[in-house]
N, C-alpha and C positions, 0 to 999 in steps of 0.2 A: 389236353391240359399243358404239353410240354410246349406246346405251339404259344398256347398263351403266355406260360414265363418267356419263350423270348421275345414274345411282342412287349411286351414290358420290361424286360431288359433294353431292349433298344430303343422304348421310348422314353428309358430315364437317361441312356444314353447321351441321347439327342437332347434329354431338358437338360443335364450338365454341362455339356459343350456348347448348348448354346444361350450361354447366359451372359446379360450385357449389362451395364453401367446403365445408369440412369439418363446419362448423358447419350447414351446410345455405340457407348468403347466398347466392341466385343474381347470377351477373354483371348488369351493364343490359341489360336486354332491348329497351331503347328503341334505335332504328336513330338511329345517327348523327345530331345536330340537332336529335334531337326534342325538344320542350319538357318531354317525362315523364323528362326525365332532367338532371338542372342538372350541366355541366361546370366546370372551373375555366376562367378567362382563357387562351388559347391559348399564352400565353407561357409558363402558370406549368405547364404541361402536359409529359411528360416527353418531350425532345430523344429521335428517332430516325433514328439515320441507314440509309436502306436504300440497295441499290445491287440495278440489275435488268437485264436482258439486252431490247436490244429485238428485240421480236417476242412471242410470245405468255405469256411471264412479265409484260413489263409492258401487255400485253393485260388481261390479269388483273388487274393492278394499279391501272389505268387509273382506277376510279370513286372507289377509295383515294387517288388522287392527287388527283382531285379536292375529295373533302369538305376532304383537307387542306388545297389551296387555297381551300375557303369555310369555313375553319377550324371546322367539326364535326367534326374526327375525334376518335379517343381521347386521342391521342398526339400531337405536333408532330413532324410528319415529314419530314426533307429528304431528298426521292428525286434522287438522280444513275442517268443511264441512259450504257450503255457496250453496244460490238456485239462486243465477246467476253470470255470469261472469265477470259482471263491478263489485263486490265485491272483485273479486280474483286480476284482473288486476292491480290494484293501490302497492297492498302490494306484487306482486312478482316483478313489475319494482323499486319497492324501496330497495329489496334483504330481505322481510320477508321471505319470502318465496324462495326456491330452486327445487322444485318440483309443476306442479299443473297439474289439467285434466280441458279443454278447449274446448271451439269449434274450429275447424280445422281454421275457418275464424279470428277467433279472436287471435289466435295463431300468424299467418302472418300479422295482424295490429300492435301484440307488437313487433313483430320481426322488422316490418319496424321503429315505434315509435322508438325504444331502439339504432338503429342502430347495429342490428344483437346479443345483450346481452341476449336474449332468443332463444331457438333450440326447437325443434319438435323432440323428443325425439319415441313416439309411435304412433302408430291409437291405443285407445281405443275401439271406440265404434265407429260400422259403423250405416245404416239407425234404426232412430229409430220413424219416425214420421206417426201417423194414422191421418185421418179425421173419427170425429164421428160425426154422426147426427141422431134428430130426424124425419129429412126429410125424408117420403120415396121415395120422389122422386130422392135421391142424391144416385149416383151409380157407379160415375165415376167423372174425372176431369172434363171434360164436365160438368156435370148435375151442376157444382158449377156459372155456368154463370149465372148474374144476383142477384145471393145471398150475404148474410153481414157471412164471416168467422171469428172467432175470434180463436185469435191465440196467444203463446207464444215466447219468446227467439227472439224479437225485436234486431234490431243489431247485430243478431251473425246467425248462417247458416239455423235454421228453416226461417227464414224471405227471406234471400236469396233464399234456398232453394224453396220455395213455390210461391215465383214472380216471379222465372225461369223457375219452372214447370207450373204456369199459363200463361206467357210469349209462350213458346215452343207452348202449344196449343191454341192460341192467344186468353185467353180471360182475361188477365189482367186487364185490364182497364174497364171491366164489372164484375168482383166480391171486392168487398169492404171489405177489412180488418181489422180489428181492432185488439190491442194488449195490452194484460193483464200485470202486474208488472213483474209474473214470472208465471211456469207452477201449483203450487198449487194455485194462484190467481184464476186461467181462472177454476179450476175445482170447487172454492167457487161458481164463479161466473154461474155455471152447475147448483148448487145446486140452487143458490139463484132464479133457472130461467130468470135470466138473457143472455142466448146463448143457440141459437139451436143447430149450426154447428161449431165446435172446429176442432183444430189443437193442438196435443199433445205427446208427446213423450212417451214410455214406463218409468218408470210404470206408471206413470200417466192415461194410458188408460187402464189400467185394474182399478187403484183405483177409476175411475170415472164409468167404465162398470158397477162393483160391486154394484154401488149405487142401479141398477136397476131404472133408472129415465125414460128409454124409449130411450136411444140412442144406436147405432149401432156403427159398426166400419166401414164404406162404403170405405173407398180408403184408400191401402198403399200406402203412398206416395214414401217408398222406391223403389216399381214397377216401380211410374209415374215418378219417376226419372229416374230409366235406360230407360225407354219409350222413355221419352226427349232427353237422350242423345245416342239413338239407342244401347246400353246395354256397351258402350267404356269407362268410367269412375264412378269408385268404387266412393261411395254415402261417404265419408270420415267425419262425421259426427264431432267427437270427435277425441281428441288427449291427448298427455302428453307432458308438455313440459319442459323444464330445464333453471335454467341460465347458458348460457355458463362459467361463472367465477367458477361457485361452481363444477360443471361438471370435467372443468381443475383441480380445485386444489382436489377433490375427486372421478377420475375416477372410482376408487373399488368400491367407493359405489354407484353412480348409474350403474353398472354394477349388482352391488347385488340386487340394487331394479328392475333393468329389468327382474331379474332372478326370482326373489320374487312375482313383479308382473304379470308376462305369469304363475307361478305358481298358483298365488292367481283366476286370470281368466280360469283357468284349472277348478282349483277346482268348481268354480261355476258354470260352465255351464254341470261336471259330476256330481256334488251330490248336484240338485236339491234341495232336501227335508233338507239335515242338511245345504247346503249356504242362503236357505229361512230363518233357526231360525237365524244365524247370523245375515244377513242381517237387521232385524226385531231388532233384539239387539242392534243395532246400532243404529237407525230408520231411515235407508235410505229408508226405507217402512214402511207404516203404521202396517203391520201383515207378518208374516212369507207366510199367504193362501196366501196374494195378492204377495207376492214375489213369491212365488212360480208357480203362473200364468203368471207373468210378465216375469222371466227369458229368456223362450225360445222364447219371441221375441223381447227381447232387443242390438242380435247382438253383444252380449260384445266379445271385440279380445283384442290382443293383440299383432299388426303388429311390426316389426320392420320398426322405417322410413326411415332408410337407406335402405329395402331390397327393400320398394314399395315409393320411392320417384317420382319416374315417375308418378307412380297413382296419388300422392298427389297433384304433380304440374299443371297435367293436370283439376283436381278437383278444383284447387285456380286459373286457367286460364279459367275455365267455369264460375265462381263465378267475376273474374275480368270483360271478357268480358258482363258481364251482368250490374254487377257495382260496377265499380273502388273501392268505398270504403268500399267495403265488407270485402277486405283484405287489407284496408290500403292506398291506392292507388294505389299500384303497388303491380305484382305477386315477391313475395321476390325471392332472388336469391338463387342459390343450397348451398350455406350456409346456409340457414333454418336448414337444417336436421343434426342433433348431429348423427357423424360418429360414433357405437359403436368400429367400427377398429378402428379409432384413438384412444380409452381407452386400447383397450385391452394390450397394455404395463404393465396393470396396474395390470393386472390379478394376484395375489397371493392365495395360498391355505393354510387357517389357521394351524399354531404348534401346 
């Protein structure tokens, strides 16, 4: 499985980098700063505001953050980070925001909300969700019958997610769930000995393993999902989304941040050890160790959603059929997905 996200990562990779004009102008091929590529002044470089979730979307984002602070990136980018996603929502449908990473579900509630004024621009980040306990008895989805789970990301696709996959092996209605503010809540609340059996995303389940308190990591839930749905729909966890308006009137540039960011998620999932000190600089993790432990199971990609829209929609039609307002009401229509073809008119290569 792990093989397969990086073949997909690297072949969205390669579909952002190399994307041409109609004319046949390829984008700069030059990596960030390089000197085979003259930028304008940083200032005069087109404002973007993104907004990202911490933990492994701005895992992801982490080396983008960077260049932009040693001003080589494409774009002049001001990243704000927030730990859930009713904080992002309000300020990208009001147009603070032009950029942000989401849960895939929540993505197609603002899209229905807005009347299609936001797009699904990327998959981010596919399965990221463990069960840990100090139960030894817990060893499987099964073994959660009967038990109080506590859990994270209420309203958005962990919650979803987890009454589906409870649901599929019908014992819903015999495990009891409860849910924390956000995912650093529910790990205070580890500490405080207050929960046996969590639900948690990376990093977060290494930052809790580390504590050494006596819990395990017993079920990936990413498995018990393709379980449920006999292995036919990708676990589409995370996303990136856009406003359509800022999109139209600045195709170039999120073409450059799509380019920027399959780059930025290159880089961190091959140079472990120097994306761990970033990351850590930032503090989308507590310590560079625990990023560096957490990486390789946080699934970070970088899809285009135009290439895997079928996946997507089949993923917001398992999530609808289970319930409606997971995504809004209704499964959004094939407008969701911000065509990167439709920008590419817009391709130019810097003088």
């Amino acid at each position: 499985m792990k093989k397969l996200f990086a073949a997909l990562t690297l072949l969205t990779v390669l579909l952002f980098v190399g994307c041409t004009s109609p004319q046949g102008t390829a984008t700069p091929e030059a990596t960030p700063g390089s000197t085979a590529q003259t930028l304008p002044p940083y200032e005069q470089r087109t404002q973007v505001n993104i907004a990202i979730l911490n933990g492994p979307t701005g895992m992801g984002a982490s080396k983008l953050m960077k260049d932009n602070d040693d001003k080589v990136s494409l774009n002049r980018y001001s990243f704000s980070q927030y730990s859930a996603p009713t904080d992002i929502m309000p300020l990208l449908i009001n147009g603070e925001l032009d950029i942000a990473a989401l849960p895939t579900n929540v993505a197609a509630t603002i899209y229905n909300k807005t009347k299609g004024k936001v797009k699904l621009l990327a998959l981010n980040t596919l399965g990221v969700l463990y069960v840990l306990s100090k139960d030894a008895t817990i060893d499987s989805v099964e073994d959660l019958k009967g038990k109080t789970v506590y859990s994270s990301g209420q309203g958005s696709t962990p919650e979803y997610a987890l009454d589906y996959i409870l649901s599929q092996n019908g014992i819903k209605d015999e495990v009891t769930v409860e849910y924390a503010a956000d995912h650093a809540s529910l790990v205070a609340m580890c500490v405080a000995g207050q929960a046996d059996t969590v639900v948690l995303p990376e990093p977060f389940v290494t930052t809790l393993l580390s504590k050494d308190l006596g819990y395990k990591n017993v079920i990936d839930l990413n498995k018990a999902w393709d379980e449920a749905c006999d292995g036919t729909k990708i676990f589409s966890m995370g996303c990136i989304v856009v406003r359509d308006e800022f999109a139209k009137q600045n195709p170039q540039a999120v073409l450059d941040f799509c380019k920027e960011y399959a780059q930025s998620v290159e880089y961190v999932n091959t140079n472990v050890d120097a994306a761990a000190e970033i990351i850590a600089g930032y503090k989308i993790v507590a310590s560079a160790e625990l990023a560096k432990k957490a990486i390789p199971n946080c699934n970070i990609v970088c899809i285009s959603a135009e290439e895997k829209s079928a996946n997507i929609f089949d993923f917001l039609k398992t999530l609808h059929e289970y319930n409606p307002q997971s995504v809004g009401g209704a499964v959004p229509d094939k407008n969701l997905i911000c065509k990167l073809s439709d920008l590419k008119f817009a391709v130019t290569v810097f003088e």
